[in-house]
VOVONU-296523 format. One line per field, with one value per residue: residue number from 0; x, y, z negated of N, C-alpha, C, O in turn. Coordinates in nm, 3 decimals, padded with zeros to 5 digits. Each point is the difference from the previous one (the first is absolute). Example, Ala and Ser with C-alpha at 12.3 -4.5 7.8 and 13.67 -1.06 7.14 Angstrom:
2
seq <- (0, 1)
n.X <- (01.319, -00.139)
n.Y <- (-00.569, 00.107)
n.Z <- (-00.780, 00.138)
ca.X <- (-00.089, 00.082)
ca.Y <- (00.119, 00.119)
ca.Z <- (00.000, -00.006)
c.X <- (00.090, -00.077)
c.Y <- (00.120, 00.109)
c.Z <- (00.000, -00.073)
o.X <- (00.104, 00.051)
o.Y <- (-00.002, 00.111)
o.Z <- (-00.066, -00.017)
***
This chain:
88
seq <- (0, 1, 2, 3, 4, 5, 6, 7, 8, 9, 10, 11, 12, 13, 14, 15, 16, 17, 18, 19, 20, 21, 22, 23, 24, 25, 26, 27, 28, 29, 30, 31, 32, 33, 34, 35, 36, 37, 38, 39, 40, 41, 42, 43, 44, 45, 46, 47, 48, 49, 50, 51, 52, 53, 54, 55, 56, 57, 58, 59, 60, 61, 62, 63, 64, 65, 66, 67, 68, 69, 70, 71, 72, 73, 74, 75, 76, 77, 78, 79, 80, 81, 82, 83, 84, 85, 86, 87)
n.X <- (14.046, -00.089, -00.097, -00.030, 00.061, 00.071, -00.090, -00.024, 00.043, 00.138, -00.142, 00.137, 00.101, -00.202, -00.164, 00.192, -00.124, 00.086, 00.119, -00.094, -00.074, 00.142, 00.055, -00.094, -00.018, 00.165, -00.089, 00.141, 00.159, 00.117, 00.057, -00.086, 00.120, -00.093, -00.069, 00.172, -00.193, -00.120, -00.118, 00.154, 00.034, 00.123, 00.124, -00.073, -00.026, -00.100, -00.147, -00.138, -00.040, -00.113, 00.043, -00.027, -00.123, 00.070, 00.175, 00.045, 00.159, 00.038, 00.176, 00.020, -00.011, -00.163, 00.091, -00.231, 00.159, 00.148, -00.117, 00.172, -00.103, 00.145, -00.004, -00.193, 00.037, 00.153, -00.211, -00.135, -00.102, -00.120, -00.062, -00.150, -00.106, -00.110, 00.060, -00.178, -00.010, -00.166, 00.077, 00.028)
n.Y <- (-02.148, -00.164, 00.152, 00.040, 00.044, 00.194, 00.198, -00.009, 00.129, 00.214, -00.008, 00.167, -00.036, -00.094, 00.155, -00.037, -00.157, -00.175, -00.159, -00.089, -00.169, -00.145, -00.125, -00.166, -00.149, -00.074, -00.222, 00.134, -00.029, 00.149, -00.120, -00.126, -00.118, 00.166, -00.146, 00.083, -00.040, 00.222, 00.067, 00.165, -00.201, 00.155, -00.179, -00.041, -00.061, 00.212, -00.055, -00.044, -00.144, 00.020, -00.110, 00.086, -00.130, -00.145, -00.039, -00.040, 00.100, 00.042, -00.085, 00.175, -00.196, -00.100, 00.114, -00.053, -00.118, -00.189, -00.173, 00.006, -00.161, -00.181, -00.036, -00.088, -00.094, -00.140, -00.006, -00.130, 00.206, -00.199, 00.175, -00.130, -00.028, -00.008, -00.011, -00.080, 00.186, -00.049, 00.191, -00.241)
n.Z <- (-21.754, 00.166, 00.074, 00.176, 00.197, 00.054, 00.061, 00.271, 00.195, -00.018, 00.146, 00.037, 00.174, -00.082, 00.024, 00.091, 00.017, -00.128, 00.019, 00.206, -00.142, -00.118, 00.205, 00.139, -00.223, 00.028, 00.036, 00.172, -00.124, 00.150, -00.204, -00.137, 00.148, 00.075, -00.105, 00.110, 00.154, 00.126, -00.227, -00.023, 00.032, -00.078, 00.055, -00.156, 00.220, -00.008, -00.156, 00.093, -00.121, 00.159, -00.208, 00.246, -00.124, 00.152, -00.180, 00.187, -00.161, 00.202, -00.184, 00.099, -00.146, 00.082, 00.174, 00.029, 00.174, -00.169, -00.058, -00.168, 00.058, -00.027, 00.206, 00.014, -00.175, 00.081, 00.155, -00.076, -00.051, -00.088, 00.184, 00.080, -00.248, 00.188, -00.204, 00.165, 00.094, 00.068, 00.028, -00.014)
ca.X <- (-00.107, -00.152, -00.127, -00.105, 00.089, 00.006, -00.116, -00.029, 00.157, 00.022, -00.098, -00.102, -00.091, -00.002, -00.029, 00.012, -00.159, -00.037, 00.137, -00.021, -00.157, 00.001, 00.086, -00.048, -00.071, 00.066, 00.019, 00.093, 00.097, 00.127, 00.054, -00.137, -00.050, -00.105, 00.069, -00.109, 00.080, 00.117, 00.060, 00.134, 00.090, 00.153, 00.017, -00.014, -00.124, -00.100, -00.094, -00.093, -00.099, -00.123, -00.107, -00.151, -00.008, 00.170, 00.105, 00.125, 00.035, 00.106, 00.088, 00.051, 00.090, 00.087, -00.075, 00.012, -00.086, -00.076, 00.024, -00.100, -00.050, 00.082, 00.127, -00.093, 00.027, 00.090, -00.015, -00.031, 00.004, -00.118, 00.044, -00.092, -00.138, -00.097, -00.156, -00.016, -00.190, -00.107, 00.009, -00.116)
ca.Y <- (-00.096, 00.082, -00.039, -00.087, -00.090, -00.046, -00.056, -00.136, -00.088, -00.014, -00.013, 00.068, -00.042, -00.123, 00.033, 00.128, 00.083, 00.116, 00.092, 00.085, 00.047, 00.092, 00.094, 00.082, 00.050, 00.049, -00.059, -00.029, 00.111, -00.037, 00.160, 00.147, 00.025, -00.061, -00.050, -00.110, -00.174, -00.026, 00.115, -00.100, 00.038, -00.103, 00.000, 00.097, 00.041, 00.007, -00.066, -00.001, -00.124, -00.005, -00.064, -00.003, 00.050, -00.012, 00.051, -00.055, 00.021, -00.066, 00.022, -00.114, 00.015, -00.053, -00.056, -00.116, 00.009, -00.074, -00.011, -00.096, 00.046, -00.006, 00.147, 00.139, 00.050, 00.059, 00.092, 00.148, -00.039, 00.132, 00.096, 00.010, -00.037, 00.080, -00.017, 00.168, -00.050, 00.008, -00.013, -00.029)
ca.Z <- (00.017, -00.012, -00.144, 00.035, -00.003, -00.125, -00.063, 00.006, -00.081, -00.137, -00.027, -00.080, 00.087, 00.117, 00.150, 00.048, 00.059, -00.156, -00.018, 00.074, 00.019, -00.096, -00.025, 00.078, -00.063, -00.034, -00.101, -00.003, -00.039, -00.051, -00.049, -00.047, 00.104, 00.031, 00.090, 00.147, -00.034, 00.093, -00.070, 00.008, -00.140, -00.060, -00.190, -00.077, -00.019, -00.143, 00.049, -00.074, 00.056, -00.080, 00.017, -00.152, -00.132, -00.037, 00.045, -00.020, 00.067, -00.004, 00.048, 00.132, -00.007, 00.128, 00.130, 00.111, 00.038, -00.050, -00.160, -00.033, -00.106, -00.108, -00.013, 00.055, -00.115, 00.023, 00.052, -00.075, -00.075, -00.053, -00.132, -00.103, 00.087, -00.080, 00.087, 00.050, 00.016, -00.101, -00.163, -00.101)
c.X <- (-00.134, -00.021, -00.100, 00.106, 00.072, -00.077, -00.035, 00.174, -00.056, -00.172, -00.061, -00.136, -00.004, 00.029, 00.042, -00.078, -00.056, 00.075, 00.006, -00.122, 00.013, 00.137, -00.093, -00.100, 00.055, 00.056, 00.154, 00.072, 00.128, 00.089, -00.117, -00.051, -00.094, 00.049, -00.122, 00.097, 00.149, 00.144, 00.132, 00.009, 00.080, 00.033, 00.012, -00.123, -00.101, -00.115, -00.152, -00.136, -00.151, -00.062, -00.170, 00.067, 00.146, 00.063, 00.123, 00.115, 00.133, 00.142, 00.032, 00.179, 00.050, -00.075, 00.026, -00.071, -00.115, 00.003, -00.060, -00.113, 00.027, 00.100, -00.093, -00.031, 00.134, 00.048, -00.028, 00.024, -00.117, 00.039, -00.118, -00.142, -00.109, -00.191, -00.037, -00.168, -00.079, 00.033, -00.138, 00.013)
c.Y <- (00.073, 00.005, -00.127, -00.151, -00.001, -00.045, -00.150, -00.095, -00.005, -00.072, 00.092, -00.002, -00.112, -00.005, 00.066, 00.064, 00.035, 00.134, 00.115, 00.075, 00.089, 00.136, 00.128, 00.072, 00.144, 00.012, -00.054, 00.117, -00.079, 00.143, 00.104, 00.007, -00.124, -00.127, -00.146, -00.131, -00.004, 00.049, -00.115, 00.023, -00.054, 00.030, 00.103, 00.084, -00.036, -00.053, 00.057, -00.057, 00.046, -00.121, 00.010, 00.094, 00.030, 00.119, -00.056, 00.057, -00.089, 00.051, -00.117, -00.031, -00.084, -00.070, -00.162, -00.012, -00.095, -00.024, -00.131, 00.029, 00.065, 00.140, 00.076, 00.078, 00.098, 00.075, 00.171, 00.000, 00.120, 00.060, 00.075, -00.071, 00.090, 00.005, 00.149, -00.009, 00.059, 00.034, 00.024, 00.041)
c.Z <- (-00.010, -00.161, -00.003, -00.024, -00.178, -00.122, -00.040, -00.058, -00.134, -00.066, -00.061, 00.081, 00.073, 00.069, 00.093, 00.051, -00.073, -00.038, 00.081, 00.001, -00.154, 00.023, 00.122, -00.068, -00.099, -00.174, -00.044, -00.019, 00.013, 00.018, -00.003, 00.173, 00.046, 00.126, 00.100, -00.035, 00.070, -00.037, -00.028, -00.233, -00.006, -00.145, -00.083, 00.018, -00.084, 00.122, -00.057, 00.071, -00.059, 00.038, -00.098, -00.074, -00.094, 00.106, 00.000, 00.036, -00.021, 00.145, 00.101, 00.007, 00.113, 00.076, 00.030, 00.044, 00.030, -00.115, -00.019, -00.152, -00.121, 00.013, 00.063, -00.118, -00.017, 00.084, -00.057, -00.171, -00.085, -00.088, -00.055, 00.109, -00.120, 00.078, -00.015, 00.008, -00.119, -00.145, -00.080, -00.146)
o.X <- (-00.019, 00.044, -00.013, 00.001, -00.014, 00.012, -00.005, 00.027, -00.076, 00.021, -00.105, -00.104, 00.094, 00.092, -00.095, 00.028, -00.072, -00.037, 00.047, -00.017, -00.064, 00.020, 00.013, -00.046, -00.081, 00.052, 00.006, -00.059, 00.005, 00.005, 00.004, -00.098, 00.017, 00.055, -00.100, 00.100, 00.095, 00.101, -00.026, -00.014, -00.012, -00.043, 00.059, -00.041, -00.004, 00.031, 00.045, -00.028, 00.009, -00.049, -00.037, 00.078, 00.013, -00.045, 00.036, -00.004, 00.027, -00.022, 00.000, 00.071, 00.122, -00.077, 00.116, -00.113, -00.099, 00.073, -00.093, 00.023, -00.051, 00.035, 00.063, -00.042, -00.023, 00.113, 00.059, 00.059, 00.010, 00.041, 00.028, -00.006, 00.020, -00.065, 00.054, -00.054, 00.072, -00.029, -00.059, -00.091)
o.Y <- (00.098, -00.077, -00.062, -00.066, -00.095, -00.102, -00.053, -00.076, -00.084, -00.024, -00.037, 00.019, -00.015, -00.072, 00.077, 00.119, 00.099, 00.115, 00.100, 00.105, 00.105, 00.094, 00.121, 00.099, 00.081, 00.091, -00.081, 00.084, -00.105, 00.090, 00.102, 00.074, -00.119, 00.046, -00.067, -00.025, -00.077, -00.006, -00.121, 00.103, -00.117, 00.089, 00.082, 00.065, -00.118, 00.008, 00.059, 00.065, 00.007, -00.007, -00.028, 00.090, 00.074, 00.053, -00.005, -00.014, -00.051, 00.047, -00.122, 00.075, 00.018, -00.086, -00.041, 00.035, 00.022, 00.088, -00.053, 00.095, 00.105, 00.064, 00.101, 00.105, 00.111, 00.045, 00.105, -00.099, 00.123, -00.034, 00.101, -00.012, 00.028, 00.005, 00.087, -00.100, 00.051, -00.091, 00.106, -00.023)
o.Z <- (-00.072, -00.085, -00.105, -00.104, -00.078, -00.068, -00.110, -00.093, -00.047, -00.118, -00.052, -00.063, 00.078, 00.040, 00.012, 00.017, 00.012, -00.020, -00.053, 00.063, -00.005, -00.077, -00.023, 00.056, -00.043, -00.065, -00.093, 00.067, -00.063, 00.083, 00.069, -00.003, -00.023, 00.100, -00.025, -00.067, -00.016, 00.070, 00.001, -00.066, 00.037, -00.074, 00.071, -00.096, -00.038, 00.119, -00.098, 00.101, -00.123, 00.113, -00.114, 00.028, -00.097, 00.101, -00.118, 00.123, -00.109, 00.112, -00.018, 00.067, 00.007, -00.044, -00.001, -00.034, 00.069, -00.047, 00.061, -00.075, -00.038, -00.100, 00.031, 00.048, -00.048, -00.015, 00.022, -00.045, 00.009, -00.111, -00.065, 00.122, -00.118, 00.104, -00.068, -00.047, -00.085, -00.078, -00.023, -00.079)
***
């Protein structure tokens, strides 16, 4: 499945035009590589997301290719979040 597309499934992102505009930024890693919206992941792949000021990374444990609210949570699963930016 794209990145982009997942993203939005699982909701870590709304949008998929969001989703594509932070992965062409290069604000997306799957497996430590730098990855485009057009980039494929399947389960067991590691994820890592910058939003802002956060870091999230998380395991992708199974593809759909719709969801409903309630099980888009069970798509992946976070294996750590951390904020990053400015140490005051």
């Amino acid at each position: 499945m794209r990145v982009d597309k997942f993203l939005k499934v699982s909701r870590l992102i709304k949008r998929r035009t969001l989703a594509k505009e932070v992965a062409d930024q290069g604000r997306i890693l799957v497996n430590g590589q730098p990855a485009k919206a057009s980039s494929t992941v399947k389960p067991g792949d590691e994820m890592m997301i910058r939003f802002g000021q956060r870091v999230v990374t998380v395991s992708v444990d199974r593809l759909q290719e719709t969801t409903r609210k309630e099980e888009a949570a069970m798509m992946y699963t976070i294996l750590k979040e951390e904020k990053v930016g400015s140490a005051e």
